[in-house]
N, C-alpha and C positions, 0 to 999 in steps of 0.2 A: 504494500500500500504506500503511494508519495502522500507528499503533505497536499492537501485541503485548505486550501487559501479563502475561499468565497462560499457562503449559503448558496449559490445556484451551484457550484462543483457538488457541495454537501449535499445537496439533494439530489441530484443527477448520479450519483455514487448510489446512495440508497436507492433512490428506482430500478437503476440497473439490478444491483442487487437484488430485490424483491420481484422483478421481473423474470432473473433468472430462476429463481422458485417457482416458477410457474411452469417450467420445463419440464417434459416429460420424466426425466432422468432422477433419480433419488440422487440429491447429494444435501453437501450442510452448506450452507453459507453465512458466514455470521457477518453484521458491521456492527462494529463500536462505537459508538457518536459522545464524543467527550465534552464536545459543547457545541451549540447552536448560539451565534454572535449576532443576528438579525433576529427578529421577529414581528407579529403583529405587535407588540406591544412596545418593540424598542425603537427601533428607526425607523420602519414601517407609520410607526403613530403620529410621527412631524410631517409625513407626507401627506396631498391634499389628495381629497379624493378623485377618482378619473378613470382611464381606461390602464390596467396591466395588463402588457403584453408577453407572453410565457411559451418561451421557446421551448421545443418536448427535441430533445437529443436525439431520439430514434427515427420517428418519421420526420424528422424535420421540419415540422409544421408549428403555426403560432395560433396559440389560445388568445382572443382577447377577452378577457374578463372586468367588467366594470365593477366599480368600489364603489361603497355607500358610504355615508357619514355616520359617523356614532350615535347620531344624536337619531338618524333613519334607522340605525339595524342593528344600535347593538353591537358584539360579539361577532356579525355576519357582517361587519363593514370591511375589512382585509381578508385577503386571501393567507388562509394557515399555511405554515409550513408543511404541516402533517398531509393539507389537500394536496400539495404540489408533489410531496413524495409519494405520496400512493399516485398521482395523477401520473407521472412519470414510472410507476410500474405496468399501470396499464398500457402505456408510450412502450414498454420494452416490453410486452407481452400482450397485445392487444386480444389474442384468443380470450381472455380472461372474460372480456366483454362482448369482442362478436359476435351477432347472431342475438343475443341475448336482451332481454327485458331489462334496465336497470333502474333501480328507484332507491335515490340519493337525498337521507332525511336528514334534516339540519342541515342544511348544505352548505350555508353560508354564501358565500359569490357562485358556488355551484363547482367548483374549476373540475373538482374530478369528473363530474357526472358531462361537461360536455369534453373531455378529454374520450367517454364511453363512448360518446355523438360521435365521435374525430376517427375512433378505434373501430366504428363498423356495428354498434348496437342498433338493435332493431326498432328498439321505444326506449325514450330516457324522460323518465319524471324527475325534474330538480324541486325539492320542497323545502320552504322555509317557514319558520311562525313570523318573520320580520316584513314589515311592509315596503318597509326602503330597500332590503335585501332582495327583496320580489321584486321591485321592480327594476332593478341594474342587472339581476337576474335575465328578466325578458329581455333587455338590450343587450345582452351577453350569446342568449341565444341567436339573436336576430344576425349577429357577426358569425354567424356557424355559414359555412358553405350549406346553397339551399336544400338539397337532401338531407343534412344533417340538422338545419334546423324545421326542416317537414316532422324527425321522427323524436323531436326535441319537445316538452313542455315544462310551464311554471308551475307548481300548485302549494296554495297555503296549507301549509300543515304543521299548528300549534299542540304539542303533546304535554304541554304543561299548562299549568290556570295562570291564561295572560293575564295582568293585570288589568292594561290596558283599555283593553274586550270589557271585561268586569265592572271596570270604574267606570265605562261609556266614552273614553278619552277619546279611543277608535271604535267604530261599529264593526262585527263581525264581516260583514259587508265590503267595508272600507278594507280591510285586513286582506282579504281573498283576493283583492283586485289591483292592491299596491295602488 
């Protein structure tokens, strides 16, 4: 293993990794992750919201995923680290997802579920409880090449008692349709 200079190498390591686990062939593969120096929370959180664009190492193609603001979605306004590495195993193993039904809860920006769209899935529901995340969501799909976002959709799905909903701040209504 060389030295890991940058969170995209850092990640790009792990998908590979976790991509090659998907291989037909029994073996072990382990990675180490001694520290993660970016995050939603560190440098990620001085940057304004907008469009990230997320290059996938394998097929060589770019994700555009739109960010929300904290104040819109909460927890779903960055894209996690954790999305982009699982997002990037599906990139080095796309069987995972081809062909396949996928439905991605708590999504947050959604990144892995249309990295599923990019990999050859047959239907991909992206679901959030966030309203602003729902909707940088649907302009996230809307950037899919149009087969991909033909077999792409948004849908609300809050599994915990929003407050929100409860207090009347937003109507359930409001909520479904960002």
């Amino acid at each position: 293993w060389g030295m890991i200079n940058s969170d995209e190498e850092l990640m790009d390591a792990c998908g590979a990794a976790l991509g090659r686990c998907a291989e037909p062939v029994v073996k072990t593969v382990a990675v180490e992750l001694k520290s993660v120096p970016g995050s939603q929370v560190g440098q990620a959180a001085a940057r304004k919201q907008g469009v990230l664009e997320i290059a996938l190492p394998v097929s060589l193609s770019t994700i555009r995923v739109h960010e929300s603001s904290w104040d819109d979605a909460g927890l779903a306004w960055r894209v996690w680290g954790a999305s982009q590495i699982l997002g990037r195993a599906i990139d080095a193993a796309p069987e995972l997802t081809r062909g396949k039904t996928c439905l991605e809860i708590g999504s947050g920006c959604g990144f892995t579920a249309l990295v599923a769209a990019r990999a050859g899935a047959t239907r991909v529901v992206i679901s959030e409880g966030a309203p602003g995340a729902l909707r940088a969501i649907r302009h996230s799909i809307a950037d899919l090449l149009p087969e991909e976002s033909a077999r792409t959709s948004a849908a609300f799905l809050d599994f915990r008692d929003d407050e929100d909903i409860l207090n009347g701040v937003v109507s359930l209504d409001e909520a479904r349709t960002g």
